[in-house]
N, C-alpha and C positions, 0 to 999 in steps of 0.2 A: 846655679851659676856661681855662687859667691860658697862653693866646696872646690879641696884643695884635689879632685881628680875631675872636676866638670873643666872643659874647654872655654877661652875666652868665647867674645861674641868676635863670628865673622866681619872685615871690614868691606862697606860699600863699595860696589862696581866703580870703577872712575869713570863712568859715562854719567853717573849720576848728577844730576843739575845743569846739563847741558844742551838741554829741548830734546831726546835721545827720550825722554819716560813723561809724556805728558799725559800721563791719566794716573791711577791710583784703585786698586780693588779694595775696597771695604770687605772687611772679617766677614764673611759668613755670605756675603753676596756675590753673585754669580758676574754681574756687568760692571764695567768699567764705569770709573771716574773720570770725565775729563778734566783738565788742568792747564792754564795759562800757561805761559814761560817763568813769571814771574812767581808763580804757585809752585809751580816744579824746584824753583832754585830754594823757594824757601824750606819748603820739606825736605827736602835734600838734605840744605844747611843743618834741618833738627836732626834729623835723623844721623850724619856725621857726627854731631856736637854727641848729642848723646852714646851714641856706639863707642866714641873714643874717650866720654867722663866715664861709665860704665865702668870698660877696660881699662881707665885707668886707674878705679877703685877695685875693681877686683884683681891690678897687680898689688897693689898695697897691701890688701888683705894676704894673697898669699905668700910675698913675700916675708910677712914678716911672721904665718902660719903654719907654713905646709913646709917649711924645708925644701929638702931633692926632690920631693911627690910631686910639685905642685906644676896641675898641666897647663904650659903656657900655649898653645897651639889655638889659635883663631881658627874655630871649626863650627860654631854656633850660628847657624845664619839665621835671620829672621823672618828670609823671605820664605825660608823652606818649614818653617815650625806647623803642627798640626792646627786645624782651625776648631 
């Protein structure tokens, strides 16, 4: 992630935190989570926060790293990573 040819991380659906995903699948397990509304917004909230401090230390780094190489394209999703 933090190389100057790896893609940023994908940014969250805009449906996110809006009663639209109330549950949640745990890594490696087959069944859903269920999830309040107020459970959903919070997760939501972290998971924005973090995706966009992330991206915006991996612009820092390659801005001031990678020169012209350096791949700015939001292409990393997390919901699609291997388990």
């Amino acid at each position: 992630f933090f190389m100057c040819e790896s893609p940023l991380l994908e940014e969250p659906a805009r449906g996110i935190g809006s009663g639209k995903y109330l549950y949640r699948r745990p890594p490696f397990l087959a069944n859903k989570v269920k999830l309040s509304a107020e459970e959903e917004k919070r997760e939501a909230f972290m998971i924005c926060a973090m995706i966009g401090v992330l991206n915006e230390y991996a612009l820092y780094f390659k801005n001031r790293h990678c020169g012209e190489g350096a791949n700015l394209k939001k292409e990393i999703s997390l919901h699609d990573l291997p388990e």
